[in-house]
C-alpha positions as CSV (number, residue, x, y, z in Angstrom):
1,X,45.5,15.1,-2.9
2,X,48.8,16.9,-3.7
3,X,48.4,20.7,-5.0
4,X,49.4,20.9,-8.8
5,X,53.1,23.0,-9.4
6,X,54.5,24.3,-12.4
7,X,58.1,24.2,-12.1
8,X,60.7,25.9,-14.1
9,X,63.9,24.5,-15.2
10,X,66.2,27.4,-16.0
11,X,69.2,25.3,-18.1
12,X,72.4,25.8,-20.4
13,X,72.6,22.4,-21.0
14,X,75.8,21.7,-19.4
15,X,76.0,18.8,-16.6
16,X,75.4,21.0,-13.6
17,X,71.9,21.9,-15.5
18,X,72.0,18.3,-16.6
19,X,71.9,16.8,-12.5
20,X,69.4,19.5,-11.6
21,X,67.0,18.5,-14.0
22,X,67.3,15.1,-12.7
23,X,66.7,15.8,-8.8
24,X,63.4,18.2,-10.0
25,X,62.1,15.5,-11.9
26,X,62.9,12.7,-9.1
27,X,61.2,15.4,-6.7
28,X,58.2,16.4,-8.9
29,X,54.7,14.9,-7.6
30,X,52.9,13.2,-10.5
31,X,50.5,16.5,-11.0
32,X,53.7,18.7,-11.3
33,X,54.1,20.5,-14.6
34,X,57.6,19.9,-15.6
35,X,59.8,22.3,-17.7
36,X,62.8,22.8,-18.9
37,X,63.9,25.5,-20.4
38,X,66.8,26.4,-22.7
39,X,68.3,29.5,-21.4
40,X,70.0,29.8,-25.1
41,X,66.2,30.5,-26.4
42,X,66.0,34.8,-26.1
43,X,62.5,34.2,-24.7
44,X,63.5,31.9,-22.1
45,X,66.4,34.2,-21.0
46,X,64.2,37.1,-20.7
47,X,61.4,35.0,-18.7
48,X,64.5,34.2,-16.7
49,X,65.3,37.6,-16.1
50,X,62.5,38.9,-15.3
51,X,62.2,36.1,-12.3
52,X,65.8,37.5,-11.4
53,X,67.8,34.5,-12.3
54,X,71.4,35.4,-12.1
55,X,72.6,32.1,-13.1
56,X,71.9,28.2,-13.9
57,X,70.9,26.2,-12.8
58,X,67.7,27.9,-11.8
59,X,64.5,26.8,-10.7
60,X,61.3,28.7,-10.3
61,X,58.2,27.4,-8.8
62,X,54.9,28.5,-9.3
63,X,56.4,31.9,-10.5
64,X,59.0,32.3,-8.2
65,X,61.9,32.1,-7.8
66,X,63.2,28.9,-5.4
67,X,65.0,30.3,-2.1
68,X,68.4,28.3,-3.3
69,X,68.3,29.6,-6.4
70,X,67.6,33.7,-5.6
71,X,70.7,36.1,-5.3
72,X,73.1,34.0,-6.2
73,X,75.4,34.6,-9.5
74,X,78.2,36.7,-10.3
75,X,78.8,40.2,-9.1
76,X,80.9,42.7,-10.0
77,X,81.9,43.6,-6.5
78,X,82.9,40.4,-5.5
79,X,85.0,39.9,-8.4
80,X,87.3,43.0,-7.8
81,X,87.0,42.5,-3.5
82,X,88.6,39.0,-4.9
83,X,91.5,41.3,-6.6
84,X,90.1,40.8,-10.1
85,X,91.0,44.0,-11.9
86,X,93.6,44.9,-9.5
87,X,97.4,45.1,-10.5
């Protein structure tokens, strides 16, 4: 018997979130719970936040937040060591 997961789509909409929500739902067992969630809804952003998503596509199992989706997103640091904001 497969354990039952609830898994979090994190998505803009766009067809990067578009694919990802494909390969989770190719991937989910038949006693997954399935959901995607439209990152443009305030109270999906702030669930999203608070899971530390940085950017989407995101998925969060069970509550957390999946390893390939967890510190990843855009930084100020690494914009400026890229010479943004540098004459």
């Amino acid at each position: 018997m497969s354990m039952k997961h609830r898994v979090e789509v994190f998505s803009a909409g766009c067809p990067a979130c578009t694919d990802v929500v494909s390969l989770v739902q190719g991937l989910a067992c038949p006693s997954c719970e399935v959901d995607v969630l439209d990152m443009h809804d305030m109270e999906v952003a702030k669930r999203a936040k608070s899971l530390g998503v940085r950017s989407v596509p995101a998925v969060a199992i069970n509550g957390q937040l999946a390893s390939c989706c967890a510190g990843r997103g855009i930084d100020e640091a690494s914009l400026r060591a890229a010479g943004l904001g540098q004459s």
